[in-house]
N, C-alpha and C positions, 0 to 999 in steps of 0.2 A: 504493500500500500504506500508505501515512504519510497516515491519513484523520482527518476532523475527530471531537469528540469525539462531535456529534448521529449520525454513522452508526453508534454504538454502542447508540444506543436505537432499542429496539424489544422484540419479543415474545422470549422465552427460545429457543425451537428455530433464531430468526433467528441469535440469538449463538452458538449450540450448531454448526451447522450453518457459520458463517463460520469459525470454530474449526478447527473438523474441516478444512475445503476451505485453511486456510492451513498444516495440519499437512502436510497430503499435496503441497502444493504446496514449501513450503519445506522440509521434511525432509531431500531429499538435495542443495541448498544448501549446508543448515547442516552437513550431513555431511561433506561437500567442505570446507570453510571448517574447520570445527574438525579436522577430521586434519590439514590443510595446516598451521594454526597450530599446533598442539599438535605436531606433527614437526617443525614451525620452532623452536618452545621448547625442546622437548628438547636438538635440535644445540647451541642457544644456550646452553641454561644446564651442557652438556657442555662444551661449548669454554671458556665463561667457567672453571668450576671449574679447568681444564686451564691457562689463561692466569693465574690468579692463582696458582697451586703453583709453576709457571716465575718470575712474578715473586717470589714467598717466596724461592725457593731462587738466583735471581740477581739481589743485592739493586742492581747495578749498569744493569739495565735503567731504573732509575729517570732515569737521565742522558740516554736514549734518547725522553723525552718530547715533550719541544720537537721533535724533528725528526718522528714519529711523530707527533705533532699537526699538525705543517704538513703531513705529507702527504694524511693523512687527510681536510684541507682540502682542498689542492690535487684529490684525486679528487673532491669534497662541489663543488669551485667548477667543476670540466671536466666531470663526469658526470651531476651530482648535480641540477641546476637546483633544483625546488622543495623535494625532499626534503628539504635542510638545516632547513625547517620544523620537519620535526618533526611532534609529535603535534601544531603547534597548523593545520599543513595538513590532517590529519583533519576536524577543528573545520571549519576553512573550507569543506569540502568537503561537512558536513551543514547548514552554512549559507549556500552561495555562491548560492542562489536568491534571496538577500536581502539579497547584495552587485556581483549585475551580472558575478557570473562563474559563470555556465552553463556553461563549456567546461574548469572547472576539473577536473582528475583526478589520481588518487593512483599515479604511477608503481612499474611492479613493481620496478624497480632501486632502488625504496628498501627492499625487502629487504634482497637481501644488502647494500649501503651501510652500514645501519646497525647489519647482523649483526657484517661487517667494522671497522667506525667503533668500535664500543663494546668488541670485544674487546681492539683496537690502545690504548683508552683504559686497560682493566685491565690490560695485558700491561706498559704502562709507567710505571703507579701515578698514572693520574688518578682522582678521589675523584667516582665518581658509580654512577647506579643501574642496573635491567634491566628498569622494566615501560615505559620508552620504548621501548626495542628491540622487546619482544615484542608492543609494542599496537601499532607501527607496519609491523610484521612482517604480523600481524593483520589492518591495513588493507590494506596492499596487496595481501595474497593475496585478499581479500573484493573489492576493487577489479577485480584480473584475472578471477576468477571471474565476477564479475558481465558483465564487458565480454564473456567468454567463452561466456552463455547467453542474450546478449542483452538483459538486463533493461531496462527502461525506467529511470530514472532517480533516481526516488523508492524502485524497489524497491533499486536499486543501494546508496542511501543506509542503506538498515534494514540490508543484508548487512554494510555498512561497519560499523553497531555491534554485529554480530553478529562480527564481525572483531574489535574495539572487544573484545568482553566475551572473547572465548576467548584471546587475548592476555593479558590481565588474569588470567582466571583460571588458566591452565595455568602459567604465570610465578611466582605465586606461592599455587598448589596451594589454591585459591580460588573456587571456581565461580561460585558464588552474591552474592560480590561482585563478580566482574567482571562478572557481567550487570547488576547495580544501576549499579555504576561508570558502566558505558559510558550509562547510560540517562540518570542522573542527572546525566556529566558536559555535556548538554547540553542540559539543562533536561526534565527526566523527563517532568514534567505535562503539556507543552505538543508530546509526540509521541503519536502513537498507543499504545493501551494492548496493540494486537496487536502491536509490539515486542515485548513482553517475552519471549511462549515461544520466538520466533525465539533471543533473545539467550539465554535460559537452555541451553535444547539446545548451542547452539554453544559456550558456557562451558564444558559440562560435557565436551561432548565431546571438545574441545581440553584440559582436566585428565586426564581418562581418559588419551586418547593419549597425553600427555606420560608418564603413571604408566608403561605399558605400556614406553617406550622405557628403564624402569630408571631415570627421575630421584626423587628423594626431597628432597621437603621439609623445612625446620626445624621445631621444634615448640615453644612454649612452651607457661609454667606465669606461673598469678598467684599458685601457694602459697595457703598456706589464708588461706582468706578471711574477714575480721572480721565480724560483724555488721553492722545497719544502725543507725548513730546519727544524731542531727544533728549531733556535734562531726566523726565523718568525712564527712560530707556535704559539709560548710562546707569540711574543708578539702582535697577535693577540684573542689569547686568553685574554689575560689583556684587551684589548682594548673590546675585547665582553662582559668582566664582567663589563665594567665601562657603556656595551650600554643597559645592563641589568640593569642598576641601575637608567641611567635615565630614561629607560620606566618605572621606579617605581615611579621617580619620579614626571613626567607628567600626568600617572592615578592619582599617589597622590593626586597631586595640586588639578588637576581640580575634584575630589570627595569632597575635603576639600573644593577648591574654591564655586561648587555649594551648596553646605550647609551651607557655610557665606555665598551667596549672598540671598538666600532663606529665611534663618533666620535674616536676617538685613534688607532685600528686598522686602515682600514678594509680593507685587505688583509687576507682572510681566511687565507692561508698565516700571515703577519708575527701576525695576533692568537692565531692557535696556538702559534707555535713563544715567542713573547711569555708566555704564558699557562704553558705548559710550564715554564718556568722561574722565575717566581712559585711552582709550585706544591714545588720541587725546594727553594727557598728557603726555605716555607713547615716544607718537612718538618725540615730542620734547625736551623730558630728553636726548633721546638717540641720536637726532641729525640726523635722516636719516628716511626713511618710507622702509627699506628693508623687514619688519616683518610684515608689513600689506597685506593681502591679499593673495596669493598662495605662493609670496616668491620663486617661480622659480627660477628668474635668480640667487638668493645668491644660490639656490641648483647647477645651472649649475656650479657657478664659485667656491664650493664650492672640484669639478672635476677636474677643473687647476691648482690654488692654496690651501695652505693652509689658513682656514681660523681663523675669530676673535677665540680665546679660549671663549668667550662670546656668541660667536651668538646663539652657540642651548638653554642658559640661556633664553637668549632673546625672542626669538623666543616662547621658552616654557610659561612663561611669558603672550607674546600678543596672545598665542591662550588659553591660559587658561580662559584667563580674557573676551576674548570674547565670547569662548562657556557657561562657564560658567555665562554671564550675561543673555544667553538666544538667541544669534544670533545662524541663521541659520547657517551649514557649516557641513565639518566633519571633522575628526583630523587625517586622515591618512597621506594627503598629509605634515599637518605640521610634523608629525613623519615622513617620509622621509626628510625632511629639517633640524629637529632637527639632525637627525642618518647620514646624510650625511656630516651637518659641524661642528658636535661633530669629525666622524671621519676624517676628515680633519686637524682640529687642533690638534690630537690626530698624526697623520702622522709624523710631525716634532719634535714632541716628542720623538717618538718611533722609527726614524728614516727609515719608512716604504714608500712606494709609496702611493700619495696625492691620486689618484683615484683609489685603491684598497681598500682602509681603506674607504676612504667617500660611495664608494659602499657597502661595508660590512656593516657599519655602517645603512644606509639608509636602510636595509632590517632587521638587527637585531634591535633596538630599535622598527620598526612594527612588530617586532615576539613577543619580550617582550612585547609592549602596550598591544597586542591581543589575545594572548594567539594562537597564530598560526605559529609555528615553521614550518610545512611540509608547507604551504600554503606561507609563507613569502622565504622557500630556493627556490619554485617554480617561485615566483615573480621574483628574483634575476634569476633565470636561464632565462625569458623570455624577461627580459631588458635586462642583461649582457650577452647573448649568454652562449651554453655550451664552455669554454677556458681552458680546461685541469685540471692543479690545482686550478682555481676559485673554480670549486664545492665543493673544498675539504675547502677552506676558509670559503666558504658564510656557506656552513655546522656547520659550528663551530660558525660562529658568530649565526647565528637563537639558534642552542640550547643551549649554555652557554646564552646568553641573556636570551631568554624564563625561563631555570632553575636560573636564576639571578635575576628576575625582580617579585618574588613572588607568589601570588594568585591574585594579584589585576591587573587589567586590567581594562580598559578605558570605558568596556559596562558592568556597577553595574548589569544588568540582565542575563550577562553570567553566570551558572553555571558549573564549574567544573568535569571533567569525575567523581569524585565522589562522587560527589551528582546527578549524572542524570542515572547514572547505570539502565538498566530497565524502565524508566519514559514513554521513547516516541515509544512508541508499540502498536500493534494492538491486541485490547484483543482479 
């Protein structure tokens, strides 16, 4: 199914007709695949809501980290085998044809693992995200399906970024970027271009379903929007090269941070329950618990005011230290909170509007962490509505960020459109 670029050319009814014959084929797939995800999201982002009200309201769970980390390990090191990966064993698994592991597969138990893993992470105030859970949730369910209808291998592969995009997008009430997402988190151009309606369908599908089960998304606003000058241009452009530098320097951390904690740790219980306790220390240097956990509300208020010049430090900080000890979570939502009250504080600086910059912000630092510029302006157009000159903003911050923020990004197992050139095709 993951065919080269030349079996797309040919006469118009050739394309018309292969269209057709992949709709009818993959349709109820992708139907499978996205209610699976989207019922896996839903349960997730219920329980989450649920586990962080309990920790509000019992401010002493917080003490309960370090042990609730080790355990969480302890099952990730007895049960778990590859899954501790992560989203970046997705990655390997649409590219293991081109690293000598063919027999590589995405265990269904890393469902609930990580369903389990990331709740236990909120419940006891570790500072991390939710679209890990639900893309990996995502994968695995696309993964058993597949095993389950037989598919050949390649097809297996497309179902997995159909898995990939309904995660993404049911997660965070997103469709249409999670099908960019998933495509572009691994090198878009360089797979078949009959990916995409697989992946769109199953995004949308998996948002639908989530809607259906009563979950509701946030909603921002960029407030009215200024004209187009060159003086805000320029100094939104500054403000994108500086959200480009902190998505370097968030991958940074947490690459360095997991490789100290690894080589000083290597007992994955001991670098939990280790980890835990950094972060319990953290919270009391700094005098507030804004940075533990999802960090919402500093994002919402992050919208009306301008905020601390600190917090996205901060913030960077308590999710590094937590992924990197080994808790479950994912790092997207903290790059929106970093990108949102970096550009917040950056607003009165630059004398710009507080919710135009914190939104810009919050979409370009996830184009930099991710290496997903097309995938990150779509984000921003699905939160922020289309608003005239917005698009011409959030544009600018995704690709100066992205072009700012290096080669390095957040999933060690992404490779680069120039190294994957040719890899993922069907001999």
């Amino acid at each position: 199914m993951l065919l080269k670029k030349n079996d797309w050319l040919g006469d118009n009814n050739d394309m018309i007709k292969k269209t057709l014959n992949d709709l009818i084929q993959w349709l109820p797939l992708v139907l499978i695949v996205g209610t699976l995800t989207g019922t896996a999201s839903a349960a997730f982002l219920a329980g989450l809501e649920g586990v962080t009200r309990m920790r509000e309201h019992n401010p002493l769970l917080l003490w309960l980290l370090p042990l609730g980390g080790a355990f969480v390990s302890f099952i990730y090191y007895k049960y778990g085998k590859d899954s501790a990966k992560g989203n970046n064993l997705l990655l390997e698994r649409v590219y293991d044809q081109t690293q000598g592991q063919e027999n590589k597969v995405i265990p269904l138990r890393m469902a609930p693992l990580v369903l389990l893993g990331t709740l236990a992470t909120h419940l006891f105030g570790g500072s991390a995200g939710r679209e890990g859970t639900a893309v990996q949730m995502g994968g695995s369910l696309s993964e058993w399906t597949g095993k389950l209808f037989k598919l050949d291998e390649y097809d297996r592969k497309l179902l997995l970024l159909c898995g990939i995009s309904s995660g993404f997008g049911s997660v965070f009430g997103t469709p249409l970027a999670g099908a960019i997402f998933a495509l572009e988190l691994v090198a878009f151009g360089f797979l078949s271009y009959r990916a995409i309606l697989p992946c769109l369908l199953a995004s949308y599908i998996g948002h639908y379903v989530t809607i259906t089960w009563g979950i509701h998304h946030s909603s921002y606003s960029l407030g009215a929007l200024p004209s187009i000058t060159a003086v805000l241009l320029l100094k939104i452009t500054i403000a994108s090269i500086l959200f480009g530098m902190t998505a370097l320097l968030f991958s940074t951390m947490m690459h360095k941070m997991k490789a100290m904690f690894t080589k000083w740790l290597p007992n994955p219980m001991v670098k939990s329950f280790v980890g835990g306790c950094l972060i319990i220390a953290l919270v009391y240097l700094a005098g507030t618990r804004d940075y533990i956990g999802l960090s919402l509300p500093l994002m919402e208020q992050s919208f009306d005011e301008g905020a601390s010049p600190f917090a996205f430090l901060l913030k960077t900080l308590f999710t590094t230290i937590t992924l990197a000890a080994g808790f479950q979570g994912g790092e997207v939502t903290p790059l929106f909170v970093i990108g949102s009250t970096l550009g917040s504080a950056l607003a009165s600086l630059l004398s710009v509007s507080v919710p135009l910059l914190a939104g810009i912000g919050l979409i370009a630092v996830f184009s930099g962490a991710t290496n997903t510029p097309i995938a990150s302006f779509v984000l921003g157009i699905e939160l922020f509505g289309l608003q005239g000159p917005a698009v011409l903003y959030m544009l600018i911050g995704c690709v100066i960020a992205y072009l700012c923020s290096g080669r390095t990004g957040i999933y060690s197992s992404q490779l680069v459109r120039g190294t994957i050139r040719g890899r993922i095709r069907r001999k």
